[in-house]
C-alpha positions in Angstrom: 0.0 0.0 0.0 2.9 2.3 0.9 4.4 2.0 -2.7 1.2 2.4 -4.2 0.8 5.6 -2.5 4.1 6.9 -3.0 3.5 6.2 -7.2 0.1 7.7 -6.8 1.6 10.9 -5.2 4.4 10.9 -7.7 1.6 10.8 -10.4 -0.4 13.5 -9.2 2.2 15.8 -8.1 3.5 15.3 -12.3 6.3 13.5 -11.5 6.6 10.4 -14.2 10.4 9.8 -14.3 10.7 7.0 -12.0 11.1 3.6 -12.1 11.3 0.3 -9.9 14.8 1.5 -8.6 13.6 4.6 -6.9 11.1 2.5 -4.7 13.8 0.1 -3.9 11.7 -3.0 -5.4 12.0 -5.0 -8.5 11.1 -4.5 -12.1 8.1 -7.5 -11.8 7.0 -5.9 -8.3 6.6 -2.5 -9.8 5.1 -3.2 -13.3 2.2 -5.3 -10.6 1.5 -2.0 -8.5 1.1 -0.2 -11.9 -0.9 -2.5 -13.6 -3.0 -3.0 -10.5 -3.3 0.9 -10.2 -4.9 1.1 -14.0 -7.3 -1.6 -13.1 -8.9 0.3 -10.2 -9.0 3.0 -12.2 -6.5 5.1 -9.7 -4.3 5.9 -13.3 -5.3 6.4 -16.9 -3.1 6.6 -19.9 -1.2 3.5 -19.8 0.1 1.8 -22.4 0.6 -2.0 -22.4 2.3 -4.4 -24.5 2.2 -8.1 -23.5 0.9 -7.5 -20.4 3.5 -5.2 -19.2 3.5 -1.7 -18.5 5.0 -0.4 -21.6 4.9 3.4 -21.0 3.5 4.9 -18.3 4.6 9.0 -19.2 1.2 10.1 -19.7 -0.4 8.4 -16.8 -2.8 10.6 -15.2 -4.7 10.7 -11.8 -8.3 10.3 -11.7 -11.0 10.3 -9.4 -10.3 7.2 -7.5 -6.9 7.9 -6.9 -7.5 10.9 -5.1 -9.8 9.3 -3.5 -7.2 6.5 -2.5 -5.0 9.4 -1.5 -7.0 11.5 0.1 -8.1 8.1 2.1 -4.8 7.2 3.4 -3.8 10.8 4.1 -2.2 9.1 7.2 0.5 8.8 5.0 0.8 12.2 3.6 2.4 14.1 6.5 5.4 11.6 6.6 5.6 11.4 2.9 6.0 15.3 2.6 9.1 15.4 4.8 11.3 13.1 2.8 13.4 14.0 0.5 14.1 10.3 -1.1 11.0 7.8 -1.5 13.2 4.7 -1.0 13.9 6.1 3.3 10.2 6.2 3.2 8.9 2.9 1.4 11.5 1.3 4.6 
């Protein structure tokens, strides 16, 4: 849930030059979390080829995933002060 929040914040704040390195997890983990974010309907613009998250530049926030943040806003004040996702995913 922590990464997924961290990629939805990263998302809506218009950042879209991460990858599975800056989390701290593997390629397979983070192509899941994004996959699993566009079939909730947290992300749009996605682009897939064989299954895996091809492109993910354009993704865009919607509805839900505010929602999802807003819902876990626990997570928000500790999220501001970091300056590196990775300390906080730990």
């Amino acid at each position: 849930d922590k990464i997924l929040y961290a990629i939805l914040k990263e998302i809506d704040k218009g950042n879209r030059d991460f990858d599975h390195n800056d989390f701290g997890i593997d390629q397979d983990e983070f192509m899941d979390i994004l996959r699993y974010a566009h079939r909730e309907k947290y992300i749009d613009e996605v682009t897939y080829a064989d299954n895996i998250v091809y492109f993910y530049g354009n993704a865009t926030i919607t509805s839900l995933g505010k929602e999802y943040l807003a819902s876990n806003s626990k997570w928000a004040k500790a999220y501001k002060t970091l300056k590196e996702v990775r300390d906080w995913i730990k």
